[in-house]
C-alpha positions as CSV (number, residue, x, y, z in Angstrom):
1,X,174.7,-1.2,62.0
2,X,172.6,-4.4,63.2
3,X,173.0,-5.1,66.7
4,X,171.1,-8.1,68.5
5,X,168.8,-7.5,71.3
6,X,171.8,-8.8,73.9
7,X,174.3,-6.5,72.2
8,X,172.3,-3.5,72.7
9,X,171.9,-4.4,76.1
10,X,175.5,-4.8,76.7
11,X,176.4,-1.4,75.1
12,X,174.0,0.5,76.7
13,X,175.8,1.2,80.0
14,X,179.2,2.4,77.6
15,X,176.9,4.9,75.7
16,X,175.4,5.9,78.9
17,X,178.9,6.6,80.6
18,X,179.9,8.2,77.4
19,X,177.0,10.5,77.3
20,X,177.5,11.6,81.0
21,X,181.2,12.3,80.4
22,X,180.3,14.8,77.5
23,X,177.6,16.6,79.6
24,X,180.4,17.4,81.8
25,X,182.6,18.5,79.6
26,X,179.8,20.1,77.3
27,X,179.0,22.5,80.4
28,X,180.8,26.0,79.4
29,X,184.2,26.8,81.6
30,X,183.7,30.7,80.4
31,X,179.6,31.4,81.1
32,X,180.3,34.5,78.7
33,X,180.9,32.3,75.9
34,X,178.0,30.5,75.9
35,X,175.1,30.7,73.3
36,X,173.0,33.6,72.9
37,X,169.6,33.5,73.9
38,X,166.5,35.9,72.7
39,X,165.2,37.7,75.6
40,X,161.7,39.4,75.9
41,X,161.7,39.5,71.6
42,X,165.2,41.2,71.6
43,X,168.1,40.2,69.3
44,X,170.6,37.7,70.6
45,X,173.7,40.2,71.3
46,X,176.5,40.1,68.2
47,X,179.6,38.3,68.7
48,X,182.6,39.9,68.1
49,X,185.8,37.8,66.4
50,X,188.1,37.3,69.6
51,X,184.8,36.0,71.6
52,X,184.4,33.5,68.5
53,X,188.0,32.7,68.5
54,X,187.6,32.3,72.1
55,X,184.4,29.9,71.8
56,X,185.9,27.9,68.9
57,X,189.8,27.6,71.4
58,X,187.3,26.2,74.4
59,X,185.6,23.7,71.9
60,X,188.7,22.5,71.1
61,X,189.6,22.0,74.1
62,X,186.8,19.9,74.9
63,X,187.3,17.4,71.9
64,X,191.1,17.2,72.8
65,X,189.9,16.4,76.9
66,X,187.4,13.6,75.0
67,X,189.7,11.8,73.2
68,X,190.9,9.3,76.1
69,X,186.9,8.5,76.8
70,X,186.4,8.1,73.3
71,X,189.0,6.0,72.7
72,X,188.1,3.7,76.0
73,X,184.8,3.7,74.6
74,X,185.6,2.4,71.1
75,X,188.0,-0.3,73.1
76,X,184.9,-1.3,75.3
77,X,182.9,-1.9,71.9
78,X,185.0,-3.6,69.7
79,X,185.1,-6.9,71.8
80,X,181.2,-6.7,71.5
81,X,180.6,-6.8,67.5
82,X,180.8,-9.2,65.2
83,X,183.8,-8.9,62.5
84,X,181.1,-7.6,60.1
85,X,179.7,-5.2,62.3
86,X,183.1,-3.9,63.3
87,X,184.3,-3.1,59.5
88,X,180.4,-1.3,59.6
89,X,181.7,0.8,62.7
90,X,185.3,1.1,61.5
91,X,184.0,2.6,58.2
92,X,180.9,5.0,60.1
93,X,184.0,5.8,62.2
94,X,186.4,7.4,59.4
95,X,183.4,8.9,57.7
96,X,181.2,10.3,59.9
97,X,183.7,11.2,63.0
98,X,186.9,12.3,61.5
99,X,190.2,10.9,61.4
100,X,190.5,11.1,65.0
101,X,187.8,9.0,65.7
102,X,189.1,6.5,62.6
103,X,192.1,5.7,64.4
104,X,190.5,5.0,67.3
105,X,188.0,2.7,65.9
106,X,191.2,0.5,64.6
């Protein structure tokens, strides 16, 4: 999508925010579920099923705590884009984010 100069300007601090909010929710609640890391040339340790489970519950969970951010976000942008540009971001919303984040681009 083509923004103007002013438009990225004025976006900028609601991406910032954004970003912010998803480091803090990007930071692992359970440190044992974290991603393995090679130590000292040795194989990253094998995961067994209920730790994936586990992992993919807590991920969940952090989409699910997003939604209200992402869907003040998308409220904070809307205002700013042109009727083109917001079919553009409706559109990259459905295809590239989910259905979730479709309905919240409407």
């Amino acid at each position: 999508m083509k923004l103007t100069d002013e438009q990225r300007g004025e976006l900028k601090p609601i991406e910032d925010d954004f970003a912010n909010t998803c480091q803090q929710y990007q930071k692992p609640t359970n440190p044992g579920l974290t991603p393995p890391r090679r130590r000292f040339g040795r194989r990253a340790q094998r995961r067994t099923t209920a730790q994936i489970k586990a992992a993919r519950q807590q991920l969940q969970q952090v989409w699910a705590g997003l939604r209200p951010y992402r869907v003040t976000a998308v409220n904070q942008i809307k205002p700013l884009l042109t009727p083109d540009q917001l079919a553009d971001f409706r559109r990259s919303a459905k295809t590239n984010g989910g259905e979730n984040h479709g309905q919240e681009a409407q």
